[in-house]
SERO-4910 file (N, C-alpha, C, O; in steps of 0.05 Angstrom, whole numbers):
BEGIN
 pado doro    nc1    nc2    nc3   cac1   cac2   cac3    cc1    cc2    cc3    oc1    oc2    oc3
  Unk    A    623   3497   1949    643   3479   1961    670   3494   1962    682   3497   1984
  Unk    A    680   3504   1933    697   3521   1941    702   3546   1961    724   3556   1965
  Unk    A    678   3556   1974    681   3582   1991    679   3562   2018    690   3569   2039
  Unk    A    669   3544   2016    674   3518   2055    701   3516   2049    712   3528   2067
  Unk    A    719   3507   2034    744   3500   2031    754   3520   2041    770   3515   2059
  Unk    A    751   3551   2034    771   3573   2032    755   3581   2062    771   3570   2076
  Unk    A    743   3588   2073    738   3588   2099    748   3564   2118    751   3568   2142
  Unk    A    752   3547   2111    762   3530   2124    793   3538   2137    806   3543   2157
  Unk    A    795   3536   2112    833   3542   2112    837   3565   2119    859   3567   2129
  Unk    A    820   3592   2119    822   3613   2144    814   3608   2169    819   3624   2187
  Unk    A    801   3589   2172    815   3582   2204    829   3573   2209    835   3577   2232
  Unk    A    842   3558   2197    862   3545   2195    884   3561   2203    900   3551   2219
  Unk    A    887   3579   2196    910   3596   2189    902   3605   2215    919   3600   2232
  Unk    A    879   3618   2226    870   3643   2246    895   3624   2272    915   3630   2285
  Unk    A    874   3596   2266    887   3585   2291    912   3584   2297    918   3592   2319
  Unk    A    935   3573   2277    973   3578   2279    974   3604   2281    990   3612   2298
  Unk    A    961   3625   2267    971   3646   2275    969   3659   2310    982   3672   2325
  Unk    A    945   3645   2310    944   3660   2346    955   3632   2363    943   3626   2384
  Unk    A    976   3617   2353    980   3596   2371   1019   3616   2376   1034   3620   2395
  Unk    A   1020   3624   2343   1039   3637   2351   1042   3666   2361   1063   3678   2358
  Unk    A   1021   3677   2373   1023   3700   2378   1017   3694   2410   1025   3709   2428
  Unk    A   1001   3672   2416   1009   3671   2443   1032   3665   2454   1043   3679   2471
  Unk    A   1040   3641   2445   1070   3635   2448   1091   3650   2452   1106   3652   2471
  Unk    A   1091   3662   2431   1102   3692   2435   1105   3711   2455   1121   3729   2460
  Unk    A   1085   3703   2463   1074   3734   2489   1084   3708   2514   1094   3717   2535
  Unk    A   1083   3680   2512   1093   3665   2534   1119   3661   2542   1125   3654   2565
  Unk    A   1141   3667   2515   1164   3662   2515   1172   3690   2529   1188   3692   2548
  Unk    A   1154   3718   2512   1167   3746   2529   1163   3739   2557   1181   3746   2573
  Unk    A   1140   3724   2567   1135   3738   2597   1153   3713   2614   1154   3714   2639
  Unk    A   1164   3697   2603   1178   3669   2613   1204   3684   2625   1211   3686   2648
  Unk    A   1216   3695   2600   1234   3707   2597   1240   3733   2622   1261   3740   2633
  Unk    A   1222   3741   2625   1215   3774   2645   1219   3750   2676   1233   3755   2695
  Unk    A   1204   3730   2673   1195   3708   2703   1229   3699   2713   1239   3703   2735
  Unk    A   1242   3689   2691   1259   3680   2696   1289   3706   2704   1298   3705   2726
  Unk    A   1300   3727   2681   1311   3742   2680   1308   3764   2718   1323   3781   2727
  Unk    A   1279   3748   2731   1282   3760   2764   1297   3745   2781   1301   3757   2802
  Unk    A   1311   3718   2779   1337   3710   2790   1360   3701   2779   1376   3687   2790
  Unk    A   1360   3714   2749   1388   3723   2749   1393   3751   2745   1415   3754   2734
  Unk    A   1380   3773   2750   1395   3798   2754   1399   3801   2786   1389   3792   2806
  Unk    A   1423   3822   2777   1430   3821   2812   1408   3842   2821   1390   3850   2807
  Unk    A   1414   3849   2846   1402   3871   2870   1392   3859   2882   1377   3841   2875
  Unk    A   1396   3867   2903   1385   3863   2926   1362   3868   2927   1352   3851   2942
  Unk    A   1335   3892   2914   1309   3898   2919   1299   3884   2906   1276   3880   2914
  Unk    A   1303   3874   2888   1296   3855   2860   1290   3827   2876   1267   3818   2878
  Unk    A   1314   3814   2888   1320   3794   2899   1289   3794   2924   1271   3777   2923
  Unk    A   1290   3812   2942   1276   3817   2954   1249   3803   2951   1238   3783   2961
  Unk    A   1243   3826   2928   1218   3820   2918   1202   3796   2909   1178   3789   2909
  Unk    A   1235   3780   2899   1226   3758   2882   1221   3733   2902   1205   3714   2897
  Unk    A   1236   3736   2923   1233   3709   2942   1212   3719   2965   1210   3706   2985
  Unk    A   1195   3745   2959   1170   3748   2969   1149   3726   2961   1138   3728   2940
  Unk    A   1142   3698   2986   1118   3680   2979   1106   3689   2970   1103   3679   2948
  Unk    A   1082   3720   2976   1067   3722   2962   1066   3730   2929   1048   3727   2911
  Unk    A   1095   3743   2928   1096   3742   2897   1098   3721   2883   1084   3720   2862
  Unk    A   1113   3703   2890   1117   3678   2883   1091   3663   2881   1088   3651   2860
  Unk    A   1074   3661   2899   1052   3651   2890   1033   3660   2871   1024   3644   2855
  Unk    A   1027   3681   2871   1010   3704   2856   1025   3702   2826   1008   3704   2808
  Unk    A   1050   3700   2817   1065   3696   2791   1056   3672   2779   1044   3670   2757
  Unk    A   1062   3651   2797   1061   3617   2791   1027   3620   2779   1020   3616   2756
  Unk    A   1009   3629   2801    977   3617   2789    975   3638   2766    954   3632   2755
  Unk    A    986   3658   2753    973   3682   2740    982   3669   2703    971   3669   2682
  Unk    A   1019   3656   2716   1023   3639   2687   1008   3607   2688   1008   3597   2666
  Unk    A   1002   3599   2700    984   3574   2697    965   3585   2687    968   3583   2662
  Unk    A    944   3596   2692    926   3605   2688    917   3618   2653    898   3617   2638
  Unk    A    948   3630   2653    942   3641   2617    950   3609   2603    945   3603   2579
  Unk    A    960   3595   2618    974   3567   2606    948   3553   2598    944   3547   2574
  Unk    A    930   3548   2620    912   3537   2613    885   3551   2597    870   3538   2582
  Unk    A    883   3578   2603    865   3588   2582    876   3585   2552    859   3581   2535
  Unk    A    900   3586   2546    917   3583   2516    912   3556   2504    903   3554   2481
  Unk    A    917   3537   2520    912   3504   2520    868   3505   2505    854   3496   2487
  Unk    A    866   3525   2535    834   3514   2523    825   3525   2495    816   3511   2477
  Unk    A    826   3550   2493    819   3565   2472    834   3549   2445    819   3550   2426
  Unk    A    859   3535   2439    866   3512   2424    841   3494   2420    827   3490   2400
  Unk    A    839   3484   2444    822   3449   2436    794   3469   2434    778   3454   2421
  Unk    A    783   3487   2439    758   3488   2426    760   3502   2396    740   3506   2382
  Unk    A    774   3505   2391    781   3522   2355    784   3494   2344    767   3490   2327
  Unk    A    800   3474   2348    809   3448   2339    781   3430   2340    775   3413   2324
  Unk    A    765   3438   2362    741   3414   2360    723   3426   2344    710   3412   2328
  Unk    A    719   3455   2345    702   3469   2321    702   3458   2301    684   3443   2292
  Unk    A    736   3468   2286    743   3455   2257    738   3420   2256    719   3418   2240
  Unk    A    743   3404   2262    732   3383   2260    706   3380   2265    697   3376   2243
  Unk    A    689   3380   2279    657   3379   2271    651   3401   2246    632   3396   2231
  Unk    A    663   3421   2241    665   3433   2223    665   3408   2191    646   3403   2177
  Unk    A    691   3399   2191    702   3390   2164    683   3364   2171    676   3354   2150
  Unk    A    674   3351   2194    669   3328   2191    629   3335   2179    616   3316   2172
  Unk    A    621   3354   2178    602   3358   2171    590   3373   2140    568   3376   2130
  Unk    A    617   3381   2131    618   3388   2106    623   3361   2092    612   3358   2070
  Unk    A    640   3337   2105    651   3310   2087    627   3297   2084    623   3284   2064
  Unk    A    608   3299   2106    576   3288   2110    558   3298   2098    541   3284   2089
  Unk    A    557   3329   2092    543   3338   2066    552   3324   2045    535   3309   2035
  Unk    A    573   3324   2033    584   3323   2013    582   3290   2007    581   3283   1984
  Unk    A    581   3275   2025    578   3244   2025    551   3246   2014    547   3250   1990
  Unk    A    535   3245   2030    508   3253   2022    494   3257   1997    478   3241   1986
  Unk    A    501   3283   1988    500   3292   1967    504   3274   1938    491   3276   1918
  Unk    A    531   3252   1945    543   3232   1928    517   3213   1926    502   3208   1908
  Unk    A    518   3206   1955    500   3186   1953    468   3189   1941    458   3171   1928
  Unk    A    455   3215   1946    433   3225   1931    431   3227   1898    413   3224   1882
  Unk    A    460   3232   1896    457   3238   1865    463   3215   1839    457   3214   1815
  Unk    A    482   3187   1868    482   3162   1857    462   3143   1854    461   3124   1838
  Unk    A    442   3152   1875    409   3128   1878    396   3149   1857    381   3134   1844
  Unk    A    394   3176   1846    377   3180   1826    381   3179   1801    364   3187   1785
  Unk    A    412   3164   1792    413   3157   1770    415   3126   1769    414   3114   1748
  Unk    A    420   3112   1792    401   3094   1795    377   3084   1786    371   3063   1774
  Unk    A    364   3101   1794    335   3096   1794    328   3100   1770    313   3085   1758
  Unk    A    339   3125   1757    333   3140   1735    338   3124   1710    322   3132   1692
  Unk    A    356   3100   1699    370   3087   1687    367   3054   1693    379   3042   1711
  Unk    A    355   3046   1680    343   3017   1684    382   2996   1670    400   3000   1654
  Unk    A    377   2982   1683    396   2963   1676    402   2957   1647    424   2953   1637
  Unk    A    378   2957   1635    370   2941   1614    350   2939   1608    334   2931   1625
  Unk    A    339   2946   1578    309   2949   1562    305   2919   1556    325   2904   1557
  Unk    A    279   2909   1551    270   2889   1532    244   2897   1521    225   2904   1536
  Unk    A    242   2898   1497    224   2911   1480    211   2887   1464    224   2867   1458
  Unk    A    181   2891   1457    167   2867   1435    146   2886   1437    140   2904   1452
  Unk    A    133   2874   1414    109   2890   1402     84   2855   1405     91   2832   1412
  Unk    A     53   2867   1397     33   2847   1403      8   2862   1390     -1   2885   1392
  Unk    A      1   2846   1379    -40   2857   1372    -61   2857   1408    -61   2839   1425
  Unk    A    -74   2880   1409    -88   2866   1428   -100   2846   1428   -109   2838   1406
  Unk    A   -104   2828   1456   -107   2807   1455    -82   2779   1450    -85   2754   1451
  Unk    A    -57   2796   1446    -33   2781   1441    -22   2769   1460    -33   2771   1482
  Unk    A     -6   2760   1460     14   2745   1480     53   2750   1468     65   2750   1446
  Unk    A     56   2752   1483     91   2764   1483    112   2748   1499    108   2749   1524
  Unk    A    134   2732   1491    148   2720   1502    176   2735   1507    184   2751   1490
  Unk    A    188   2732   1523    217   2745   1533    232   2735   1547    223   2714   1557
  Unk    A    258   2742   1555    262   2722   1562    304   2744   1566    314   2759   1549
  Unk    A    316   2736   1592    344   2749   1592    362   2737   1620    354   2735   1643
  Unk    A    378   2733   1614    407   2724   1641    414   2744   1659    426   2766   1657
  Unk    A    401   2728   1681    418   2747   1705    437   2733   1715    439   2708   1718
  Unk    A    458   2757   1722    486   2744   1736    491   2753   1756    487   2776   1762
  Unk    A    502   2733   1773    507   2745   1805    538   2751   1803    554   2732   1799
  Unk    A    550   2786   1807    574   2779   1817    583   2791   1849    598   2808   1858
  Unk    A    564   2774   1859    560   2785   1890    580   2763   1901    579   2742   1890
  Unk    A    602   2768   1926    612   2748   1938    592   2732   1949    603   2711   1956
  Unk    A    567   2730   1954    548   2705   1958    522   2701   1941    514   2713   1922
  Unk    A    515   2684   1953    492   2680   1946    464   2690   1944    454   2694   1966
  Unk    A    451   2694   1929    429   2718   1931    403   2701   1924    402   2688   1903
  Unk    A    384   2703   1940    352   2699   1943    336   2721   1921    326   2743   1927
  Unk    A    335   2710   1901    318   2735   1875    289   2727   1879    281   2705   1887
  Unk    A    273   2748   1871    247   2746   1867    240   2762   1849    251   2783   1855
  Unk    A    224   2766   1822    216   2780   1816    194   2795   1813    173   2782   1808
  Unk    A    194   2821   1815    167   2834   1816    167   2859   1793    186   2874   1790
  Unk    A    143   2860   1778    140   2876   1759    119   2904   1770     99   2898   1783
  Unk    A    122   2925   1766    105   2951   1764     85   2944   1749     87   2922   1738
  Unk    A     58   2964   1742     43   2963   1723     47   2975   1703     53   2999   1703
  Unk    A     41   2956   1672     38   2964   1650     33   3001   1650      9   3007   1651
  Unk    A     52   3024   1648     37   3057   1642     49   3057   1606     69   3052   1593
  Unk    A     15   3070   1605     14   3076   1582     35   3109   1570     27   3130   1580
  Unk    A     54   3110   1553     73   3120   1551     63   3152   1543     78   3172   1546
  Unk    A     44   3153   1535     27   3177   1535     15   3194   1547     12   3218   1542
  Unk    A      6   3178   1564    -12   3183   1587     -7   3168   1608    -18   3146   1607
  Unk    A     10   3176   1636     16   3166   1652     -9   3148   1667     -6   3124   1673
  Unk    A    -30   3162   1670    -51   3160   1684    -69   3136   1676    -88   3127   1688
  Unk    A    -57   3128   1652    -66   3094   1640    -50   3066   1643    -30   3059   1629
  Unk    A    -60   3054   1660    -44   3032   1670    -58   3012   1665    -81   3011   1673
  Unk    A    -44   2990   1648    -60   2952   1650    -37   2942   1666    -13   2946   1666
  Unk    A    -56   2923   1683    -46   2909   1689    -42   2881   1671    -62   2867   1673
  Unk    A    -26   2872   1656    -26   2854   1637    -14   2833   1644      9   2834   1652
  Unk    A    -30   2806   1643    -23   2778   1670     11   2774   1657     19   2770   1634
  Unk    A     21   2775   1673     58   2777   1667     70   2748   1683     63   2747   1707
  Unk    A     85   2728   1675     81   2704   1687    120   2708   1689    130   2719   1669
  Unk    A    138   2699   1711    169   2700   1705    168   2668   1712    154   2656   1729
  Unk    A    193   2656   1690    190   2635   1701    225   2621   1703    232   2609   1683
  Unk    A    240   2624   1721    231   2614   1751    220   2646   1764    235   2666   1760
  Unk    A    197   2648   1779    196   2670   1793    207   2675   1813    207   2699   1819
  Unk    A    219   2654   1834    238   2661   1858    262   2646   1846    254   2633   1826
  Unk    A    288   2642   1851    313   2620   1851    331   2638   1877    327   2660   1888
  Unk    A    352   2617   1879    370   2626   1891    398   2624   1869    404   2603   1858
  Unk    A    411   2645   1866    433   2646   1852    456   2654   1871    458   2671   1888
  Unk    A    476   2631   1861    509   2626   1875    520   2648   1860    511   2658   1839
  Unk    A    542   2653   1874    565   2669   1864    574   2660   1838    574   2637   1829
  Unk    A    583   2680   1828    586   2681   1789    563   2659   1781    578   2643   1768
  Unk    A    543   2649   1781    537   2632   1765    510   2656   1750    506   2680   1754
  Unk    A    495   2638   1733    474   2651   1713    449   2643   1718    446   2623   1731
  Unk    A    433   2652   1711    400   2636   1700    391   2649   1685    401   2671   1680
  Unk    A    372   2642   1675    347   2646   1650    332   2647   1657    323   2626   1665
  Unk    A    316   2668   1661    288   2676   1670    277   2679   1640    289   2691   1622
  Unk    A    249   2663   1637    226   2663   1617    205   2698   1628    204   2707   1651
  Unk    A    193   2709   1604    175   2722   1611    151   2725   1591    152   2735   1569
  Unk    A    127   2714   1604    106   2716   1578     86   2740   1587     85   2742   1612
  Unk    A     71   2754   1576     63   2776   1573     36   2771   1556     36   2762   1533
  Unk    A     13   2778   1570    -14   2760   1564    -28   2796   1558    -34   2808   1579
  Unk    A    -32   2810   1534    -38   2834   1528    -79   2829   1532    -96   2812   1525
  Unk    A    -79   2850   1545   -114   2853   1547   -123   2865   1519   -117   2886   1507
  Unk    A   -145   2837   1511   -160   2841   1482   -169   2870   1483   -177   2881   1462
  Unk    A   -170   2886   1509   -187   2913   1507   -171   2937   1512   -176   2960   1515
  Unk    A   -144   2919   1511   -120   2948   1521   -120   2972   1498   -129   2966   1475
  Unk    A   -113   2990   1501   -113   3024   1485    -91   3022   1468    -69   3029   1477
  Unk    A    -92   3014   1441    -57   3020   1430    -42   3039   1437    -49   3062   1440
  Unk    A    -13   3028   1442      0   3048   1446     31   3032   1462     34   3008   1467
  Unk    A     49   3053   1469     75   3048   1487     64   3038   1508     46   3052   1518
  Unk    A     69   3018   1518     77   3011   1551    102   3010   1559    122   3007   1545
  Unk    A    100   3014   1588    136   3010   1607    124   2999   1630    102   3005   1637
  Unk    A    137   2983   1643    136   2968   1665    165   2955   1671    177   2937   1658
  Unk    A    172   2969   1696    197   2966   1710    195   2940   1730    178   2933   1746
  Unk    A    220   2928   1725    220   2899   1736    245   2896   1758    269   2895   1752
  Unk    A    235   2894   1782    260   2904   1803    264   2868   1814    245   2854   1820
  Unk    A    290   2860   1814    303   2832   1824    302   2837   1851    321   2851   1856
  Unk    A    286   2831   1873    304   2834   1895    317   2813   1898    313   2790   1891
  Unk    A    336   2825   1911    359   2818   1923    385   2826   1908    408   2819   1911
  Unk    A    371   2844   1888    394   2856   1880    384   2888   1874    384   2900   1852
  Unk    A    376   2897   1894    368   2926   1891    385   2946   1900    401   2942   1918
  Unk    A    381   2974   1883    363   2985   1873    364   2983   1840    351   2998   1824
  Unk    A    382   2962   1834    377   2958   1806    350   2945   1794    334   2930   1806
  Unk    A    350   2955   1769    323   2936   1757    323   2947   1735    333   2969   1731
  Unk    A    308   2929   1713    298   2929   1685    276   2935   1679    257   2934   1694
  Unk    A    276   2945   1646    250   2957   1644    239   2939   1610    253   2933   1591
  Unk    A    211   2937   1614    201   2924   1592    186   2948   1575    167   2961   1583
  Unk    A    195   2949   1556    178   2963   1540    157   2951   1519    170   2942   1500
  Unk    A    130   2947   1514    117   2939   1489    100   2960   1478     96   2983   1486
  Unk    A     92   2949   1462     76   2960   1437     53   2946   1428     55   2926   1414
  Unk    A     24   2958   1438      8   2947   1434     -1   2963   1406      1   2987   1399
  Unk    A    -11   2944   1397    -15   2954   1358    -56   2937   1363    -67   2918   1374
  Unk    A    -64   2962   1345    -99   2947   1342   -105   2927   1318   -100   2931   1294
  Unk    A   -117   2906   1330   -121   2880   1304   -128   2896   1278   -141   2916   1272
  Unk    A   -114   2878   1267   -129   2891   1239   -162   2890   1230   -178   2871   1231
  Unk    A   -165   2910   1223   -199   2900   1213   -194   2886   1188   -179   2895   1171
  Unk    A   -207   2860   1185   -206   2846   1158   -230   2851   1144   -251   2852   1156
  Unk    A   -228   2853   1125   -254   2859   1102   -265   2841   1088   -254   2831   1069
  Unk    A   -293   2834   1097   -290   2807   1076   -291   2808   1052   -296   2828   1038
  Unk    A   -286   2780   1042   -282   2778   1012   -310   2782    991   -334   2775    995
  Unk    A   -303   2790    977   -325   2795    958   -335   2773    935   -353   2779    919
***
């Protein structure tokens, strides 16, 4: 970023500098155009109220007038598609590195443990501070086993309300029960819980499936 900045600003510079070095060379030759009717002589004089000089002078300084003019607006339109495409990288870039910690960073944990075969209740407030009103639904990922990605239950997950509509600043209480399979693998689960209508945020559930105890019978 710093070497686009510092290239930048050498053109920057390239360009005033050759705005004043033409100028320069326009003011000498203005100076030479004009200085032919006010010196005296007669051959001078001659020359100068020759039409064809006079015409041939007039188109030769238009002409550097307008090549000076153009060579400006294309250095000037450069540098702007220039800067306006570094601000678009660089937007970009923001925005890439803000949706992957996003994504990366759940709102909020809720954690409980269960025997297989258990059941798990939960339960947390969402708040709207959207100027309107927002249409939620919730949808959960599948149970991955924290060990082994490649182990997923689906474990019957019930939200209750599962759709609402929430007003501006107000709250609700979403219920969540969590129905563990008698045949699930002990161990970590995660399952990420995305609100729409308020994405790309979302929450993540973590549990802990623990194996029934073996009981022994009594003697």
């Amino acid at each position: 970023m710093a070497n686009e900045k510092s290239s930048l600003a050498k053109d920057i510079e390239d360009l005033v500098n050759k705005s004043m070095e033409v100028n320069k060379f326009f003011l000498n030759e203005s100076s030479k155009f004009v200085r032919q009717f006010t010196t005296p002589g007669e051959k001078k004089a001659s020359t100068l109220f020759n039409a064809d000089f006079l015409t041939e002078a007039f188109n030769a300084y238009t002409k550097l007038n307008i090549q000076h003019l153009k060579n400006v607006m294309d250095l000037g339109v450069s540098l702007v598609k220039r800067a306006g495409t570094q601000q678009a990288s660089t937007d970009n870039a923001t925005d890439a590195a803000t949706t992957e910690k996003t994504q990366a960073d759940p709102s909020f944990i809720l954690r409980s443990e269960a025997e297989q075969g258990g059941k798990i209740l939960l339960n947390f407030l969402l708040d709207n501070i959207k100027p309107e009103a927002v249409v939620c639904t919730l949808v959960n990922t599948p149970y991955t086993l924290e060990t082994n990605n490649a182990v997923e239950e689906n474990f019957p997950t019930t939200f209750t309300p599962q759709s609402f509509t929430l007003n501006t600043g107000a709250q609700q209480k979403v219920d969540i029960d969590i129905n563990v399979s008698a045949d699930a693998k002990p161990g970590i689960y995660t399952s990420n819980v995305q609100v729409q209508g308020f994405e790309p945020a979302y929450f993540s559930m973590i549990i802990t499936v623990k194996d029934i105890p073996i009981q022994t019978p009594a003697k």
